[in-house]
VOPAKOL-920543 format. One line per 5 residues: number of its first residue (from 1); their letters; for each residue x, y, z of N, C-alpha, C, O. Coordinates in Angstrom, 3 decimals. Layout:
<recs>
NUM	A	X:Y:Z:X:Y:Z:X:Y:Z:X:Y:Z | ...
</recs>
This chain:
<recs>
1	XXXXX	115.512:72.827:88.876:115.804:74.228:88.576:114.650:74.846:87.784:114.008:74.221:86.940 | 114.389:76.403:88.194:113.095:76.721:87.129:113.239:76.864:85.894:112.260:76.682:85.170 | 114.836:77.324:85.186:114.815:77.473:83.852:114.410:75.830:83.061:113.714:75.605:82.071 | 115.045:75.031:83.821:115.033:73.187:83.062:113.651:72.841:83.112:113.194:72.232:82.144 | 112.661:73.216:84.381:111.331:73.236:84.302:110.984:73.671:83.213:110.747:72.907:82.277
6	XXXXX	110.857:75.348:83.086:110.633:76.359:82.388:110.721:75.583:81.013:109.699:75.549:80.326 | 111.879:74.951:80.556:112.582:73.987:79.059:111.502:73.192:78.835:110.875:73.329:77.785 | 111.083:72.147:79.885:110.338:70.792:79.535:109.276:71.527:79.551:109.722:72.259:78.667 | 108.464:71.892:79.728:107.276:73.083:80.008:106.827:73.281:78.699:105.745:72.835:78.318 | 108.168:74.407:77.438:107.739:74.298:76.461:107.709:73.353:75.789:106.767:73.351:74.997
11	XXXXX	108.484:72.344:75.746:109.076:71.244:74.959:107.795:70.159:75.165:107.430:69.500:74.192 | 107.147:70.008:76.439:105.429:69.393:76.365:104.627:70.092:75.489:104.102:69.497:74.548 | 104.414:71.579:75.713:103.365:72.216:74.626:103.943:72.053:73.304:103.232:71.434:72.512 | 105.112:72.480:72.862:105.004:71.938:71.273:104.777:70.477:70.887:104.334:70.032:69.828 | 105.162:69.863:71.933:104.738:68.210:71.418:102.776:68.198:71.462:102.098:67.718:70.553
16	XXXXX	102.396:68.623:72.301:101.036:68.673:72.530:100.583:69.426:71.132:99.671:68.876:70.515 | 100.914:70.142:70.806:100.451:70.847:69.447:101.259:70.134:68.131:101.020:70.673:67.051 | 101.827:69.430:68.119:102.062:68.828:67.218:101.412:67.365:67.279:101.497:66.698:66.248 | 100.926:66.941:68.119:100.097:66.098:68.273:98.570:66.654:68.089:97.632:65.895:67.848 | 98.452:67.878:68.211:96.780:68.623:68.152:96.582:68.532:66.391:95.579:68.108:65.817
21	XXXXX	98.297:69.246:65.510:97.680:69.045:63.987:97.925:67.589:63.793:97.127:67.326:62.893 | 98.832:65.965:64.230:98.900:65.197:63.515:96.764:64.863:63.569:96.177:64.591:62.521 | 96.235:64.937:64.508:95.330:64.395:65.286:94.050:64.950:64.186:92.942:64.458:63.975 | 94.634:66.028:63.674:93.363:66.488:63.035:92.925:66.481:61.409:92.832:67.314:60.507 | 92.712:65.027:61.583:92.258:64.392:59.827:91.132:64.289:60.026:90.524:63.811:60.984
26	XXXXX	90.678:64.917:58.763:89.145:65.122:58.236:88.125:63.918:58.564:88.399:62.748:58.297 | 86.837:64.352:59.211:86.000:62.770:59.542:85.200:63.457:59.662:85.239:64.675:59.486 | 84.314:62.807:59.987:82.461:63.137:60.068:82.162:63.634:61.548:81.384:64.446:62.049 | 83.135:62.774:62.010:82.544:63.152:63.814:83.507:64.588:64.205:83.206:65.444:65.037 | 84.966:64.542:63.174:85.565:65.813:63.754:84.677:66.667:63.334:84.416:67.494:64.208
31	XXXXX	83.885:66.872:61.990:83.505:68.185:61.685:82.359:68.109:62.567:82.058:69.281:62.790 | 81.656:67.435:63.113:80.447:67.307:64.019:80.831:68.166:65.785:80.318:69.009:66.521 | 81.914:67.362:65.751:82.008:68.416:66.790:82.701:69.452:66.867:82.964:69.939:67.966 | 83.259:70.151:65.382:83.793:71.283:65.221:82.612:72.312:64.783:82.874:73.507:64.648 | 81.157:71.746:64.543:80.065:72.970:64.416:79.462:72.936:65.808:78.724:73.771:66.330
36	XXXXX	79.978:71.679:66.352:79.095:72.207:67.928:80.411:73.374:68.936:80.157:74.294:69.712 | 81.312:73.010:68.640:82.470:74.348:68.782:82.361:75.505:68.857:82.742:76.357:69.660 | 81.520:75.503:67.495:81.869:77.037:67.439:80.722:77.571:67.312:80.735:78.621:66.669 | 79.555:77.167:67.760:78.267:77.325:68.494:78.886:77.732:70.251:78.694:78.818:70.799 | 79.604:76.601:70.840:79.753:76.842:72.009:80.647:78.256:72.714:80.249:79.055:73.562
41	XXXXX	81.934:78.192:72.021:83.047:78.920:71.928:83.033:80.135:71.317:83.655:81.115:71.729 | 82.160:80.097:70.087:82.206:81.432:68.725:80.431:82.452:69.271:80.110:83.438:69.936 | 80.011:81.756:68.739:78.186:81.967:68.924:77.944:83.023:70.271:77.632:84.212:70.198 | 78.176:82.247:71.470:78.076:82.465:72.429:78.765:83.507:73.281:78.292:84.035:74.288 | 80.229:83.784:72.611:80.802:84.942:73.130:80.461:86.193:72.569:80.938:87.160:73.162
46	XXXXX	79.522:86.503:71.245:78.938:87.155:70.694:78.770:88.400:71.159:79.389:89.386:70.757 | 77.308:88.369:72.646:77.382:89.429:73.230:78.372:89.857:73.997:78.237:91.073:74.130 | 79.275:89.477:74.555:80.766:90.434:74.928:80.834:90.831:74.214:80.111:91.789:73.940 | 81.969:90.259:73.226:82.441:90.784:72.081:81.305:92.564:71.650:81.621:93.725:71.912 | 80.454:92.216:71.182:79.694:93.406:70.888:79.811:94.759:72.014:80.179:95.919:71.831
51	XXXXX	79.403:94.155:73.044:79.261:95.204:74.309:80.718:95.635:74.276:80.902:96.821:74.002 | 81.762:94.894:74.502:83.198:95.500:74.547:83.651:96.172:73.247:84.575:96.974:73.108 | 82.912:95.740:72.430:83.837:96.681:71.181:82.648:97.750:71.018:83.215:98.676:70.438 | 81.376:98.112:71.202:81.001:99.493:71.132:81.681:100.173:72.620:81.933:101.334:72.296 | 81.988:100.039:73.713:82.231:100.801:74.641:83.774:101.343:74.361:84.210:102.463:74.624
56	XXXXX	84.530:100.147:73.705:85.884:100.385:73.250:85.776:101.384:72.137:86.753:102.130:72.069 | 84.732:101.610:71.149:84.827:102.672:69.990:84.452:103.886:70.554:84.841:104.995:70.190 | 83.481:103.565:71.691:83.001:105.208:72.444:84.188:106.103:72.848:84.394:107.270:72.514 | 85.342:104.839:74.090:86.667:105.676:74.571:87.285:106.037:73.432:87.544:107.238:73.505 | 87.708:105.486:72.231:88.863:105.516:71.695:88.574:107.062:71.120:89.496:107.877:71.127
61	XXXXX	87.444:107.368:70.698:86.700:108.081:70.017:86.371:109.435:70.654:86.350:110.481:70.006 | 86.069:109.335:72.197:86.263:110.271:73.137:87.529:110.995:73.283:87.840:112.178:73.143 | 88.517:109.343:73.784:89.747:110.435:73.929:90.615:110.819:72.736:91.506:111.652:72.905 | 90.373:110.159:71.307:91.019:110.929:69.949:90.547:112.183:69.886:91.372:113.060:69.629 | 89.326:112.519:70.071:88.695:113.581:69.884:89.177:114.794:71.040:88.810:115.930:70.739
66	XXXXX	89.814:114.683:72.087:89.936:115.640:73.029:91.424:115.959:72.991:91.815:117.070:73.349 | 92.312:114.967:72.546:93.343:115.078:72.160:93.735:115.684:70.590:94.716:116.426:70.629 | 93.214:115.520:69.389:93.334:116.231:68.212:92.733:117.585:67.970:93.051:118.332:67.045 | 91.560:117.900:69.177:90.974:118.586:69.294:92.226:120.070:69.602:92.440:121.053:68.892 | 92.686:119.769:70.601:93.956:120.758:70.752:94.427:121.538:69.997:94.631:122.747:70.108
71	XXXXX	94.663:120.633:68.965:95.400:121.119:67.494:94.784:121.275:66.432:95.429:121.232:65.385 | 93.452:121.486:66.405:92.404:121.766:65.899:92.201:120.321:64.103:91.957:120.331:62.897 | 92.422:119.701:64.855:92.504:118.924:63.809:91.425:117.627:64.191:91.934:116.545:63.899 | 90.111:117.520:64.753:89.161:117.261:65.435:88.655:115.870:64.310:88.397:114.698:64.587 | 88.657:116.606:62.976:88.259:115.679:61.939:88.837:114.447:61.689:88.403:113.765:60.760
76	XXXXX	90.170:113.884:62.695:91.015:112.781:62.078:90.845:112.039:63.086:91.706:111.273:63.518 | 89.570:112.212:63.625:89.498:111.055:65.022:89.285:109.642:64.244:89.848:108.621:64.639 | 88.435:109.660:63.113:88.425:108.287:62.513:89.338:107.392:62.093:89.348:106.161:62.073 | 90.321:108.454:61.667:92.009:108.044:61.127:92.485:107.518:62.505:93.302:106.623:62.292 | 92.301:107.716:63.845:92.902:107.310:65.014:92.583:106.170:65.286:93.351:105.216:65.412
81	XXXXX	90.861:106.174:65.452:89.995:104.863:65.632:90.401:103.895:64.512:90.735:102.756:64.838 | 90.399:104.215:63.359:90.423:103.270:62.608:91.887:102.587:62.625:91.692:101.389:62.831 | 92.985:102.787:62.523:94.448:102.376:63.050:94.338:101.485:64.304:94.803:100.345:64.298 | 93.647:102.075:65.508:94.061:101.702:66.535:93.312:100.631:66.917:93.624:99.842:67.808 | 91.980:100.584:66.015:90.960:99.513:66.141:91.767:98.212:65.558:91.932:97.140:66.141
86	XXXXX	92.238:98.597:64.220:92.410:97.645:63.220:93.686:96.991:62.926:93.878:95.954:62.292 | 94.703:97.938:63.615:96.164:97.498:64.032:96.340:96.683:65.502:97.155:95.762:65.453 | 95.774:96.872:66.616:95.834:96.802:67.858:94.606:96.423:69.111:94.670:95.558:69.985 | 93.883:97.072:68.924:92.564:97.018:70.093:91.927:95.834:69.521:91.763:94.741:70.061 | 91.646:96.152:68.533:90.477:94.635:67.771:90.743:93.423:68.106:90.216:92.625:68.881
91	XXXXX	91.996:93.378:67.136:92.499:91.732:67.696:92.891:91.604:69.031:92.487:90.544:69.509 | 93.866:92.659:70.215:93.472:91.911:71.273:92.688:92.001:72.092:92.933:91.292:73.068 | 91.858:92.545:72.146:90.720:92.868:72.924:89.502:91.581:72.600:88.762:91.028:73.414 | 89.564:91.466:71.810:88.302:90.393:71.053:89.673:88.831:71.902:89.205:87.832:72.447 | 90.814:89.008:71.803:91.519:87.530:72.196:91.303:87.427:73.300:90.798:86.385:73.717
96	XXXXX	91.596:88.420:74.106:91.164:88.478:75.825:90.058:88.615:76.038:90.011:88.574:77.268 | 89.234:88.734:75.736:87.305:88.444:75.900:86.995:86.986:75.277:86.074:86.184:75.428 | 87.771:87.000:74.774:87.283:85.187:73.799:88.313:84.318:75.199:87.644:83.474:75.794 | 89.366:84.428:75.564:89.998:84.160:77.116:89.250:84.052:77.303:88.662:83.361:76.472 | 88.667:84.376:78.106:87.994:84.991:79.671:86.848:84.710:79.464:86.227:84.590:80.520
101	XXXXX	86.005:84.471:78.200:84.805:83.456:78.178:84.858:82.503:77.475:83.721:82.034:77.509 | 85.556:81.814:76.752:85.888:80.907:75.916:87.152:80.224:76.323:87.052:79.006:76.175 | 87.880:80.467:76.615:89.490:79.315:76.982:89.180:79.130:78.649:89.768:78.138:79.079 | 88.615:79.651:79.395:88.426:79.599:80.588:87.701:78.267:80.466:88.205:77.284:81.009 | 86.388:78.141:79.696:85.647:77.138:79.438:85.806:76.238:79.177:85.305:75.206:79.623
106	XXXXX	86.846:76.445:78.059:87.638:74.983:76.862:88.709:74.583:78.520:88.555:73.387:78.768 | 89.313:75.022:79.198:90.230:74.563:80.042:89.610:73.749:81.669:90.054:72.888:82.429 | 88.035:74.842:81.590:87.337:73.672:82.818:86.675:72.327:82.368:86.462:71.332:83.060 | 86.372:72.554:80.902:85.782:70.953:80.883:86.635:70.102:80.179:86.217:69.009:79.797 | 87.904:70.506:79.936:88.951:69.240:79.754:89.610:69.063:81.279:90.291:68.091:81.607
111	XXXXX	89.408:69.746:81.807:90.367:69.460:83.508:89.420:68.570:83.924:89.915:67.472:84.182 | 87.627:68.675:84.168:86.739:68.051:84.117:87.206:66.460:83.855:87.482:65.553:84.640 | 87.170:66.535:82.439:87.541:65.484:81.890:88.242:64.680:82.578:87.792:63.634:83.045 | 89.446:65.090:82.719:90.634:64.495:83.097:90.330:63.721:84.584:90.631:62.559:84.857 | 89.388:65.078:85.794:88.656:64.320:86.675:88.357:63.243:86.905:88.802:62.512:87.790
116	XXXXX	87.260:62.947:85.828:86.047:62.416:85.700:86.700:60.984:84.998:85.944:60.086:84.627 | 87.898:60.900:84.888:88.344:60.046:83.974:87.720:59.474:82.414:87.810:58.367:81.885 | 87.127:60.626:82.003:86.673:60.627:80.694:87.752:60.550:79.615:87.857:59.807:78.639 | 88.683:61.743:80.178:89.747:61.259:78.941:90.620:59.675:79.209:91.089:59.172:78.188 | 90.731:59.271:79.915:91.349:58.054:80.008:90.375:56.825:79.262:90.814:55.913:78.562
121	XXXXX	89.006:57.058:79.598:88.507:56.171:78.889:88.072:56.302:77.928:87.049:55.647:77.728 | 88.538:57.126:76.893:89.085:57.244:75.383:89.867:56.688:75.043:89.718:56.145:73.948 | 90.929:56.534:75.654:92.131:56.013:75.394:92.216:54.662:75.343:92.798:53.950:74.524 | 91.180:54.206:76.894:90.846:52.895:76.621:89.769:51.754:76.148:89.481:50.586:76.408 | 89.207:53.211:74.982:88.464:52.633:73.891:89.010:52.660:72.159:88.415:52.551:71.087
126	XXXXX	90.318:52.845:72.518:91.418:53.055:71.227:90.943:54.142:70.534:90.838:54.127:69.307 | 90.583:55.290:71.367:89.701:56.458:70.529:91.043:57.455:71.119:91.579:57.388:72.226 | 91.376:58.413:69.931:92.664:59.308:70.669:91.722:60.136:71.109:90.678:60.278:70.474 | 92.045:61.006:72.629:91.013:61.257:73.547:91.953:63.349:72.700:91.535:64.394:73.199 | 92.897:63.400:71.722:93.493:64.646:71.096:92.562:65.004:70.225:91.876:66.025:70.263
131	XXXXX	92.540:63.986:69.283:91.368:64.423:68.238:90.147:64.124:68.636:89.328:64.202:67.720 | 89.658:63.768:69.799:88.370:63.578:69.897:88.162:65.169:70.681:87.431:65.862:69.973 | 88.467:65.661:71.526:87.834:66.700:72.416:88.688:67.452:72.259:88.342:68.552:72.690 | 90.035:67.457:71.702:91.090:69.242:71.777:91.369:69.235:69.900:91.782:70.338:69.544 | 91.319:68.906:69.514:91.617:68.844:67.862:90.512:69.903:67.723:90.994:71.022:67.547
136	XXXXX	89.232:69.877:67.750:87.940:70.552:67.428:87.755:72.002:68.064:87.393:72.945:67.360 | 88.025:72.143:69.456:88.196:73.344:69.788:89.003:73.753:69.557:89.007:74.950:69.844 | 90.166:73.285:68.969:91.543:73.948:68.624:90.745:74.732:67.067:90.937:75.948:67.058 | 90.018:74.269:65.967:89.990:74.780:64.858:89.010:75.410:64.933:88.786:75.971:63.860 | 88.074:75.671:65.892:86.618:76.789:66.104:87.298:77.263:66.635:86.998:78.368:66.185
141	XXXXX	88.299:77.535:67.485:88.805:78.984:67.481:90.092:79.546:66.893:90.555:80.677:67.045 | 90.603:78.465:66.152:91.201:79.358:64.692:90.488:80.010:64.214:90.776:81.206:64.197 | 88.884:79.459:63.430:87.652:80.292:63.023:87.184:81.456:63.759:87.347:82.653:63.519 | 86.779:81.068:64.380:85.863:82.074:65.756:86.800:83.461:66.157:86.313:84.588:66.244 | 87.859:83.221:66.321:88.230:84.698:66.414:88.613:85.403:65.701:88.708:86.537:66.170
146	XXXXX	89.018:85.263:64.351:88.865:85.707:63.595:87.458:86.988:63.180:87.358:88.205:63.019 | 86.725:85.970:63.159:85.360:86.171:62.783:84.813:86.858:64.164:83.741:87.441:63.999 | 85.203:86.893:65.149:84.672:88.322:66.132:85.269:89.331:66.294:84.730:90.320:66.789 | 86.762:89.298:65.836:87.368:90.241:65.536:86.843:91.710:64.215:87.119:92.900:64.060 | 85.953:90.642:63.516:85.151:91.211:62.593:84.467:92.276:63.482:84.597:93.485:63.677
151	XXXXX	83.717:91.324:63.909:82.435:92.256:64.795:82.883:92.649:65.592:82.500:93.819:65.574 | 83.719:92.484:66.683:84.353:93.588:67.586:84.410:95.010:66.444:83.582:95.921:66.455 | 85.312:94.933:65.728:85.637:96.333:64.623:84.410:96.756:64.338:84.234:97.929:64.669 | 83.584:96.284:63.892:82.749:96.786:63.225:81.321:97.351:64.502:80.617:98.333:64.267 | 81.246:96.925:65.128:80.878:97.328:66.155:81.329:98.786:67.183:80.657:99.556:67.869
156	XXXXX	82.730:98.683:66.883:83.705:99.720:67.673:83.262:100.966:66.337:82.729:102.007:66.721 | 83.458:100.817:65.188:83.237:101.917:64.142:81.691:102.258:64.374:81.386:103.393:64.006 | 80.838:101.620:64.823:79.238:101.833:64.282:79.245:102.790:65.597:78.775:103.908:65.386 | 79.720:102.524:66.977:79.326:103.227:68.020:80.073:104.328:67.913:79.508:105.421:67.965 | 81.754:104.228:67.712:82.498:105.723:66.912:81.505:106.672:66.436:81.284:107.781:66.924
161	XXXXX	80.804:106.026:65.229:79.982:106.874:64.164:79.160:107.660:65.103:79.312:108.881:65.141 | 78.257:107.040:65.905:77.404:107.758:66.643:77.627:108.792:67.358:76.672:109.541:67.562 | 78.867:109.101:67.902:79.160:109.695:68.844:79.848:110.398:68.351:79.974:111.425:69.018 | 80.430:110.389:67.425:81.621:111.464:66.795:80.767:112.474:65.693:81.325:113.521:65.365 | 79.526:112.184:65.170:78.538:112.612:64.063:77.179:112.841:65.246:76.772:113.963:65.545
166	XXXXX	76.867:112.143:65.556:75.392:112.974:66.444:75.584:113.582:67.776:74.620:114.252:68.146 | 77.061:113.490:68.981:77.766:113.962:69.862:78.179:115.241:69.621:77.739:116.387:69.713 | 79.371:114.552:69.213:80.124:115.760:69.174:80.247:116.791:68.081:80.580:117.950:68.330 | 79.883:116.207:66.454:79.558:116.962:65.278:79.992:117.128:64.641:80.098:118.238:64.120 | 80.703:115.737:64.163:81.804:116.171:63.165:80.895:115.875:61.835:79.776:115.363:61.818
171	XXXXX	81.450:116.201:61.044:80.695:116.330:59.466:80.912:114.257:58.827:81.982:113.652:58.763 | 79.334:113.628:58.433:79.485:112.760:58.049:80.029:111.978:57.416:80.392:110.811:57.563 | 80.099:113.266:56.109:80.750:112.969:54.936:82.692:112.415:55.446:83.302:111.372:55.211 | 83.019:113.417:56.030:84.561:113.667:56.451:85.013:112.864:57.507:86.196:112.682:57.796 | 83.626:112.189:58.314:84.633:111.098:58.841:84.583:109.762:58.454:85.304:108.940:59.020
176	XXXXX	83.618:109.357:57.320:83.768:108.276:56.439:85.165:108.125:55.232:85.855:107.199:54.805 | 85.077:109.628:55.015:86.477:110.216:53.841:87.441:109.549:54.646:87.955:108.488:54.291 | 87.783:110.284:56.011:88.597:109.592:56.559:89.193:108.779:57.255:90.312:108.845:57.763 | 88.244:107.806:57.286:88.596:106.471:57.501:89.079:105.873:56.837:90.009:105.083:56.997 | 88.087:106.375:55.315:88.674:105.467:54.038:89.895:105.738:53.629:90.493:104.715:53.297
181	XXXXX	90.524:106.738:53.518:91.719:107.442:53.252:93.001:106.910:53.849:94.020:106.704:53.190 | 92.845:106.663:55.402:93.345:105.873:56.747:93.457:104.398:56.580:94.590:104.074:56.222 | 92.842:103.660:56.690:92.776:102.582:56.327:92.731:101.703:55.302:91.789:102.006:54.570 | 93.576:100.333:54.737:93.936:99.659:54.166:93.424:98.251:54.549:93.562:97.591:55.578 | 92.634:97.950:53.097:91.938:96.711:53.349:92.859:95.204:54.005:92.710:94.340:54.869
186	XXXXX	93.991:95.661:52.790:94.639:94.125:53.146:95.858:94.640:54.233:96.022:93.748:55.066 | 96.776:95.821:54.483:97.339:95.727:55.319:96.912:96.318:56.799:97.514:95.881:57.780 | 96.257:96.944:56.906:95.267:96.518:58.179:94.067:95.453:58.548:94.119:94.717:59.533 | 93.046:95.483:57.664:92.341:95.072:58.267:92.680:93.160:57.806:92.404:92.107:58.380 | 93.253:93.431:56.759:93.618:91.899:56.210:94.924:90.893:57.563:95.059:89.681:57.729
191	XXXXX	95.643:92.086:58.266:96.671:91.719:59.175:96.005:91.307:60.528:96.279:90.407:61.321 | 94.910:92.398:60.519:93.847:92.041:61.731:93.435:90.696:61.818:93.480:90.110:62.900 | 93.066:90.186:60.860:92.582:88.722:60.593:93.551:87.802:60.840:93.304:86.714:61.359 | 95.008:88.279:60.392:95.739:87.308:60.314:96.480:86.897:62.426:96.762:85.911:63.108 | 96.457:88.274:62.556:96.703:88.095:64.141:96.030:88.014:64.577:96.342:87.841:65.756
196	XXXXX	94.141:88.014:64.310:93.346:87.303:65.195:93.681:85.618:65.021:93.864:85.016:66.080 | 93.777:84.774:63.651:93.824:83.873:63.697:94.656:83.147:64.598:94.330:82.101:65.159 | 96.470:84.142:64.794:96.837:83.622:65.850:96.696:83.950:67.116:97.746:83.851:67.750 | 96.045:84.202:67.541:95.858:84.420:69.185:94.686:84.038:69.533:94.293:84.207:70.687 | 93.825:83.376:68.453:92.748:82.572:68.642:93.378:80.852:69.087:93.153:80.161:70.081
201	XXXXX	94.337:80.570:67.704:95.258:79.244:67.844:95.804:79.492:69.513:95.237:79.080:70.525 | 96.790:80.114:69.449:97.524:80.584:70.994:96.262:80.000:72.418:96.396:79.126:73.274 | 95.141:80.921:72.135:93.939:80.857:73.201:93.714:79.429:73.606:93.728:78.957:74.743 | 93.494:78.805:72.407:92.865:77.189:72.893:94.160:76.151:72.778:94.027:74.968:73.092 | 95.290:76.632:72.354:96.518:75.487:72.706:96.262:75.885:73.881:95.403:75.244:74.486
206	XXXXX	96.924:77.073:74.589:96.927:76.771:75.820:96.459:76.214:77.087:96.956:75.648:78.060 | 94.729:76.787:76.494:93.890:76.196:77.791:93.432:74.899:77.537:92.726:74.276:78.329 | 93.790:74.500:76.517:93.689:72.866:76.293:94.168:72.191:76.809:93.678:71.232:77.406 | 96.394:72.810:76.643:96.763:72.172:77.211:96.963:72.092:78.674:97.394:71.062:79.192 | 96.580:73.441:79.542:96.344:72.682:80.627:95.562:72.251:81.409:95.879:71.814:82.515
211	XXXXX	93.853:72.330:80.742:93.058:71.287:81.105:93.169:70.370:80.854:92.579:69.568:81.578 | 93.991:69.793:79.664:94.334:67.889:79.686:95.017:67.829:80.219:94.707:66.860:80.913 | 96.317:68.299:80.685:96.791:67.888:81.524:96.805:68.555:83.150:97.663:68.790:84.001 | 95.792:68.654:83.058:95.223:69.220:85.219:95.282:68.031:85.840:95.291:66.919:85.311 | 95.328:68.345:87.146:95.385:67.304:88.221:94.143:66.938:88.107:93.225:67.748:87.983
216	XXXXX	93.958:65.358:88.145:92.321:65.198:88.304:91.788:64.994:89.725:91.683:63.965:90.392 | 91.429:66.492:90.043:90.794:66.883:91.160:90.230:67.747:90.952:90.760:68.429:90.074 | 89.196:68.195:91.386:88.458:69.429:91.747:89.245:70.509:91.781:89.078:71.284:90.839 | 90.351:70.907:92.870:90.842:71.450:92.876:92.150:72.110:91.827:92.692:73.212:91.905 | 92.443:70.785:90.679:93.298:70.454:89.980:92.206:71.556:88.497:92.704:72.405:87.758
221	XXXXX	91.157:71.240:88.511:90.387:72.262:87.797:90.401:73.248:87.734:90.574:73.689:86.597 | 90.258:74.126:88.719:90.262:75.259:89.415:91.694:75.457:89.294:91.396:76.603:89.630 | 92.571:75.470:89.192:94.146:75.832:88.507:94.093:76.344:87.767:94.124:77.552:87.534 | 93.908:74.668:86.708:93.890:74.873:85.497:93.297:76.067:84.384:93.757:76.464:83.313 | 92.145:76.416:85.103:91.497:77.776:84.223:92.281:78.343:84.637:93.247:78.604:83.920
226	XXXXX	92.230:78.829:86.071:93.393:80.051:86.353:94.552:79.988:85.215:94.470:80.720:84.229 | 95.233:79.420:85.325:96.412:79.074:84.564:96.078:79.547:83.150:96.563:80.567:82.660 | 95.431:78.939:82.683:94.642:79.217:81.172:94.647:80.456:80.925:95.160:80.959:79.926 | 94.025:81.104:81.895:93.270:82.561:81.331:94.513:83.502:81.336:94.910:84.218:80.417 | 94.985:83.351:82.462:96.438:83.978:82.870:97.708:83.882:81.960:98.406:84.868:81.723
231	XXXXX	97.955:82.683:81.486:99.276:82.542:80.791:98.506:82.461:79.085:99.534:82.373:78.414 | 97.569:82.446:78.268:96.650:82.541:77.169:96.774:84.291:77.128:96.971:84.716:75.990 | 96.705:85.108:77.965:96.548:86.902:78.130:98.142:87.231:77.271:98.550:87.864:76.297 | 98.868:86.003:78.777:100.159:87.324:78.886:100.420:86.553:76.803:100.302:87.451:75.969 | 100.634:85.523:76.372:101.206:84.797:75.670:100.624:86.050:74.306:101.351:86.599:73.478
236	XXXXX	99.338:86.185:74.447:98.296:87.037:73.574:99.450:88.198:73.052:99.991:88.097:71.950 | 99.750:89.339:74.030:100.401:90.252:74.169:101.439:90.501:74.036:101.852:91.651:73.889 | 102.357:89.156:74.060:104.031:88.970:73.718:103.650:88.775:72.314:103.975:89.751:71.637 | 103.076:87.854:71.655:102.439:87.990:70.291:102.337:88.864:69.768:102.851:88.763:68.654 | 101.775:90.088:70.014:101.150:91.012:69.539:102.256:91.631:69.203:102.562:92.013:68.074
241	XXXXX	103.084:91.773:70.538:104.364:93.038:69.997:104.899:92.437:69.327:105.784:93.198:68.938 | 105.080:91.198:68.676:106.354:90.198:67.962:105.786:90.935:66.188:106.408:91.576:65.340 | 104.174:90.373:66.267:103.491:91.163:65.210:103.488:91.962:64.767:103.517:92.041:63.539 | 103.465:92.598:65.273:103.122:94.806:65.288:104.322:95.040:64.914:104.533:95.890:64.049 | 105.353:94.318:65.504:106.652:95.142:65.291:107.278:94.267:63.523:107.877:94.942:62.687
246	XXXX	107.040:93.109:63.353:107.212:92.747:62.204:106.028:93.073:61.229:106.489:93.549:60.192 | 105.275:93.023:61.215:104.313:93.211:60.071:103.647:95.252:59.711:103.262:95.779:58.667 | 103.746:95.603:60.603:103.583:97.468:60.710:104.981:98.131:60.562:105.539:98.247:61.653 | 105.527:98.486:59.756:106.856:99.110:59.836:106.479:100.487:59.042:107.337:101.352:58.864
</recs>
């Protein structure tokens, strides 16, 4: 039946993640390959991240501005951007770009793995094949998205600035006033952090878990990302509203 599927389904991923934190005690080789992590995973998704969050501050910024504009109230486009960046767009926009180049990745070279019978012969070198290759990407992108969520925002405000002050003309002073006025260190941008952290966690349980456990085939690979990128999005977004609606009231 699909719901009893649907049951064991979750009931594997929480065991898999409760096996991802027993797995992850402090060592020399975990932190070794938790800086090559987030070189691979963090570092590297960099330029997205940037390119998507100035094009994302241009729209948001365009269409606040054509819409407040109406009501002649033109000056509170920053108050829009800054909410919508720092409540909503930031964190998931930066989770679904960190997807789609980062969990896509983490999910083809553990399916790889699984192939290649690499993870098996971990196992049968008494090495746990959890904390050796999914423990580490699991905690560079606890880190890592966080920390592009940074730069997504800050990126989305710098290209805002440009376009809302040398574009269209709004007064410098007044749309820094009101940003600052708008925005709250710890309950926006401090919440931003906190729901990037989870939908960074969310990103690499998932595509972890189903590149370790892919068919080891070629074809069994090629799922598996699918799968990853696809069910890591929707999971992102059910999150989000669970968030938004508890923590923004």
């Amino acid at each position: 039946m699909p719901f009893v599927a649907a049951t064991r389904s979750v009931g594997r991923a929480g065991l898999f993640t409760l096996s991802v934190l027993s797995a992850s005690t402090p060592s020399v080789d975990l932190f070794r390959e938790f800086v090559r992590e987030i070189y691979k995973i963090g570092a590297r998704s960099l330029p997205i991240i940037a390119v998507g969050g100035a094009f994302v501050g241009l729209s948001v910024t365009l269409l606040g501005y054509r819409a407040l504009d109406t009501y002649g109230a033109s000056n509170q486009v920053s108050a829009i951007l800054g909410l919508g960046i720092y409540r909503e767009l930031g964190p998931v926009l930066t989770a679904l770009l960190f997807i789609g180049r980062a969990g896509s990745s983490i999910a083809a070279e553990l399916g790889l793995m699984r192939a290649t019978d690499q993870i098996t012969a971990l196992g049968l070198m008494a090495i746990n094949p959890v904390g050796k290759v999914v423990a580490p990407r699991f905690w560079a992108a606890v880190l890592c998205v966080p920390l592009l969520t940074g730069f997504f925002c800050s990126l989305a405000i710098s290209a805002s600035y440009f376009e809302a002050v040398h574009v269209i003309g709004i007064d410098s002073g007044i749309y820094w006033q009101v940003l600052k006025d708008s925005v709250d260190f710890v309950d926006d941008f401090g919440m931003a952090l906190v729901k990037s952290a989870v939908f960074g966690a969310v990103a690499a349980l998932v595509a972890s878990y189903v590149g370790f456990h892919a068919e080891p085939t070629i074809e069994g690979t090629s799922v598996a990302t699918t799968k990853a990128v696809v069910n890591a999005s929707l999971l992102v977004l059910m999150f989000n509203f669970v968030m938004s609606a508890l923590l923004f009231r």
